[in-house]
Phi, psi and omega in degrees: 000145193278160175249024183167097171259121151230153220263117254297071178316130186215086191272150175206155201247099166326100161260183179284331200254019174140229196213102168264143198274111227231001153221144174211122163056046164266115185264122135217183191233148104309111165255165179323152158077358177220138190258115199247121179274148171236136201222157154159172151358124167302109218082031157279334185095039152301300184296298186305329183302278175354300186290318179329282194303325173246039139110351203236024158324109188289154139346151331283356172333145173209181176270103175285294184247193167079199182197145176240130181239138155252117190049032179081024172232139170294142172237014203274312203274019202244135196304201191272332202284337181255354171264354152287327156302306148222054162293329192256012162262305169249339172285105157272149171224141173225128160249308214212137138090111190302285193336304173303335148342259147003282194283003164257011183268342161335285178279329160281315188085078177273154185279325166220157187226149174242122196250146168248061185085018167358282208269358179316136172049060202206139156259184202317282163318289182330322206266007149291293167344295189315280182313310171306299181311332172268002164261341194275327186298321206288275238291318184286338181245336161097039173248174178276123220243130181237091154274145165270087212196165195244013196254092198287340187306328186294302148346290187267351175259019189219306178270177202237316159250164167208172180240158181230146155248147156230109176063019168112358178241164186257123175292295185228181139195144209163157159336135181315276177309343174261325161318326194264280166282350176250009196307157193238344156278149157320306189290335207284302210292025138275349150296302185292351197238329178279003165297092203297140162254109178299357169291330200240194223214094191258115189257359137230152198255156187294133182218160195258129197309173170055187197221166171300122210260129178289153186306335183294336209224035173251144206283162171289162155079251191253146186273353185233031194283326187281012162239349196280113165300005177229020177291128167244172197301320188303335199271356185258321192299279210233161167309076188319139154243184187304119163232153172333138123230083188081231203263343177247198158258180180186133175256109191196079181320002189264331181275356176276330164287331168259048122273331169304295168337300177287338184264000000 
């Protein structure tokens, strides 16, 4: 049984001229014992997913739809006073100076940790450390580790899964390693290509063109259509959801087209 499912998360920010949808229809699971990374761009909803899930969703932000289960009881719908409750019982959280963190979740043995850029602006040696303790917590104590980082080298030496968000949504998801080496979205494998490789002999490093489309401004059809270089007519219309690709999901309309294709 996942120790931490959520269920098609759906957060939004009330304004004067209406309501922008700032997660949408976001699902994944944590089980006992694993760390699932979530990674993208700034202003993907990492960090707001995180803040969802213990509880700390700033004003006038809110939970609109959906359901987050801790051991299988909602913990989304719960006044303040008892999800303060198990933030300090079950809930770990860490954003800022890790270490210190850390070592007392260590010694309580919280059931999830939500870690929010551990290793940032951190050197080498700190963020090793860092990375040995969230493995040591998840395997040895069985709890389930949610990180959050723009750091993919971080990514692939610390988690067993990761999620790529994009623009308020989950892009892709799946095994570390096949996520990595397998991208099965544009955008994941244009993540993966802006990573420098020291083998090889670049006189510029890749970066993926345009910017992250504001809540306000996000395009029909797939949200990521106005940077993607394999975009078709099907990518403007309509939404992808999470669909099967290979070993992962991908909300990516190219694999539903060569399964068309192939059959």
């Amino acid at each position: 049984m996942s120790l931490l499912q959520v269920r098609n998360l759906v957060v939004e920010f009330p304004n004067r001229r209406g309501t922008l949808r700032a997660l949408d229809d976001i699902s994944f699971d944590i089980a006992p014992g694993e760390i699932l990374g979530v990674v993208g761009e700034s202003g993907a909803g990492k960090s707001l997913t995180g803040a969802s899930i213990i509880g700390l969703l700033e004003p006038p932000g809110r939970i609109a739809s959906g359901q987050i289960l801790l051991q299988g009881e909602r913990i989304d719908n719960l006044p303040y006073e008892a999800m303060r409750k198990v933030r300090g019982r079950k809930i770990g959280a860490i954003f800022q100076d890790p270490l210190t963190s850390l070592n007392p979740l260590y010694s309580v043995g919280r059931q999830l940790i939500v870690a929010d850029e551990p290793t940032t602006a951190l050197d080498v040696s700190i963020q090793a450390q860092i990375i040995t303790l969230l493995k040591t917590i998840c395997k040895q104590r069985g709890a389930a580790v949610m990180l959050i980082t723009h750091d993919m080298g971080v990514i692939a030496e610390t988690c067993d899964r990761v999620a790529v968000m994009y623009a308020g949504r989950v892009a892709e998801i799946g095994p570390v390693h096949e996520v990595i080496n397998h991208p099965a979205h544009p955008y994941t494998a244009g993540l993966m290509a802006c990573i420098p490789d020291m083998s090889e002999d670049r006189e510029r490093l890749h970066q993926i063109d345009g910017a992250m489309p504001r809540l306000n401004a996000i395009p029909s059809g797939c949200a990521y259509n106005p940077r993607c270089e394999r975009v078709f007519d099907r990518c403007y219309v309509e939404r992808p959801d999470l669909l099967p690709a290979g070993a992962t999901q991908a909300a990516c309309w190219l694999h539903a087209r060569e399964k068309a294709v192939a059959v």
